[in-house]
N, C-alpha and C positions, 0 to 999 in steps of 0.2 A: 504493500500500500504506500501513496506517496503521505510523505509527510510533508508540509507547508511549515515554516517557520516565517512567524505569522506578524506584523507592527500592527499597533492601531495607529489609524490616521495615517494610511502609507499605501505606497503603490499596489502593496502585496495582495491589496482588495480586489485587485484583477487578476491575479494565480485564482482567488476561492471562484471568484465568478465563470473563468474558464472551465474549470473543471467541473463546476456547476451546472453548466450548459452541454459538458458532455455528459456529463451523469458518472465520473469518471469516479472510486472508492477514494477518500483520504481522509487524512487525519490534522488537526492545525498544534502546531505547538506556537502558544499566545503568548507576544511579549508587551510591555506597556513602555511609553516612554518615560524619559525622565522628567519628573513635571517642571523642572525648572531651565533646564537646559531642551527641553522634547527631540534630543535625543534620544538615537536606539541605547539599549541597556547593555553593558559589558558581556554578560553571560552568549550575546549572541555572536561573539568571534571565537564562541567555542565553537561554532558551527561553521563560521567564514571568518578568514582573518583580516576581515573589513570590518565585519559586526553590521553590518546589511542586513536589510531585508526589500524583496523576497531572499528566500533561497527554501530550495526543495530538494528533500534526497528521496529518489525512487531508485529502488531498487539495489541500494548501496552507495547511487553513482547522485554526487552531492552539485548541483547547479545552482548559482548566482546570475543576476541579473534578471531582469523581469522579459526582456527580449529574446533572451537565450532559453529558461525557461518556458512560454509558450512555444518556439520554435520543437522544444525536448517534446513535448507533453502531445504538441501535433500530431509528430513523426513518430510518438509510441503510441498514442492512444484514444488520437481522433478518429481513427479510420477512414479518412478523405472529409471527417466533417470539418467545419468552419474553415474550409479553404480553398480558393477557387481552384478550377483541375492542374495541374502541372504544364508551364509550356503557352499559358494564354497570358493576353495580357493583364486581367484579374490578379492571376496569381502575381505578378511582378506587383503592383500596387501591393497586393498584402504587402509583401519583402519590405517593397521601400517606406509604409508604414509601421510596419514592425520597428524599424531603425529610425527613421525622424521620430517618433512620440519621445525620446530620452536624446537621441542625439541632436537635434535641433527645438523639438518645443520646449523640452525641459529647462535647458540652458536658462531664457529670460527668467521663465518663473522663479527658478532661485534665485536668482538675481535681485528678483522684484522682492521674496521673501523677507532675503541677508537685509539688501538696505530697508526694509520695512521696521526691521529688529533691530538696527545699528546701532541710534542712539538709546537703546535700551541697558541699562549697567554703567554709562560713561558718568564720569563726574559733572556734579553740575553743571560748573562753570562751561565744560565742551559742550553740552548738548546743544548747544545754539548754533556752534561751530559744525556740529558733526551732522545735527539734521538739517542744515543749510547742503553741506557737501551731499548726503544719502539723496535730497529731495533734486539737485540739481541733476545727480545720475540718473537718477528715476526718470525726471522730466525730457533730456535730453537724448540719452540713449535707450531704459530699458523700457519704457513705455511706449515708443514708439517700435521698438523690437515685437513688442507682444500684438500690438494692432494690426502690424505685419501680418501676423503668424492668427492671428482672428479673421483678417478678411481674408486668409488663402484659405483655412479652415472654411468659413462662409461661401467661396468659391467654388470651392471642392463639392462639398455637401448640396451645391444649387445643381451640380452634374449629373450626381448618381444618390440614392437614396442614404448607402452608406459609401462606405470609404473606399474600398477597392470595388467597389461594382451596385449592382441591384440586389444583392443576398448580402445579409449578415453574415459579419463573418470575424476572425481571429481581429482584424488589424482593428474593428470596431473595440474592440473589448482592450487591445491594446494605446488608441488614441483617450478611451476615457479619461485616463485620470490629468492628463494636458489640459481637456478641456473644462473637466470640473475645476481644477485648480486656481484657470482663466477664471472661468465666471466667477469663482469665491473671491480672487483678489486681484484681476486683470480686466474688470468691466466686457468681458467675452461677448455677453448674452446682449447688450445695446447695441441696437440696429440689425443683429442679425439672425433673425428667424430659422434657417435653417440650420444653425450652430444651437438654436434652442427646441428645436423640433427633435434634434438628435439626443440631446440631454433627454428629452420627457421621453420619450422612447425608450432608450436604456433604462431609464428608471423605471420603467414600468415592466421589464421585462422581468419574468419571476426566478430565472435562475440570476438574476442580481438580484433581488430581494432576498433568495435563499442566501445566498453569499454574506449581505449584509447582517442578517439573523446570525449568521455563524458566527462572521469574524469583528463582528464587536464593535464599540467605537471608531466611525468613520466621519469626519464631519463636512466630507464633500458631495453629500449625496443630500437630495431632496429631505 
């Protein structure tokens, strides 16, 4: 059985929801963050020596990363589901969404996060200094990164119903947490309707509801 080594309030909500939706057997081993730092908790670099999460061991064999994982989990245990066939253009859209959702959308949102928290902790007398400097970065670069990365999102989604094609499919469940994210702290969902048609739709779907009943505290979901 696979076992999910599990964060609340983390990307890993889309390992449960995958497997979810295959009906696939597992088990979650549930970590909480640190409430002052909402970092992962040390105990989980006993499993990766990052201290990450997701990470999933099936079968012995111990996978990191949320990209690498679905890609694992396909190729052992979808059986051709949530992917388009091999060889079409579909299938290539999965790939290349599989890979942008952490290597290009993720980038701003932390971004936007870090200087969101910067002047949180500094001395008094800096924070007027420091949340001048975070607010300027914000205003000038990652803000306008993430509007980018909303109206291609809003683009994309006015083409095809989801992401790689007219079937749901893996790279949906791998763009969610980009765009929940957007909405909760990158203004995503203003002005564009088919970026918000896709949120109420995943949320409505019941193996993410199962998901979320499993794995606990998530605060990017409806």
């Amino acid at each position: 059985m696979i076992t999910v080594h599990h964060l609340e309030h983390s990307r890993s909500q889309r390992v449960l929801w995958l497997l979810e939706e295959l009906g696939v057997p597992y088990e979650i081993k549930a970590y909480s963050r640190d409430p002052k730092t909402m970092l992962a908790p040390p105990e989980l670099r006993a499993v990766h020596p990052l201290g990450k999460s997701p990470v999933i061991v099936d079968d012995g064999v111990t996978v990191a990363e949320t990209g690498a994982i679905v890609e694992w989990i396909l190729e052992r245990h979808a059986g051709g589901r949530l992917a388009p066939p091999a060889g079409t253009p579909e299938r290539a859209r999965l790939a290349y969404w599989l890979h942008y959702a952490e290597g290009s959308a993720m980038p701003p949102l932390l971004l936007k996060l870090v200087f969101m928290r910067l002047a949180t902790g500094v001395p008094f007398l800096l924070k007027g200094l420091v949340g001048a400097i975070a607010g300027r970065a914000q205003s000038s670069f990652i803000d306008p990164q993430l509007k980018a990365h909303a109206d291609y999102w809003e683009a994309e989604l006015s083409k095809s119903e989801w992401f790689a094609g007219p079937d749901f499919s893996a790279a949906d469940i791998m763009m969610s947490f980009p765009l929940e994210a957007a909405a909760s702290r990158g203004g995503a969902l203003e002005g564009r309707p088919h970026v918000k048609a896709f949120l109420d739709k995943i949320h409505a779907r019941p193996a993410y509801r199962r998901a979320l009943e499993k794995g606990g505290p998530y605060a990017y979901a409806d």
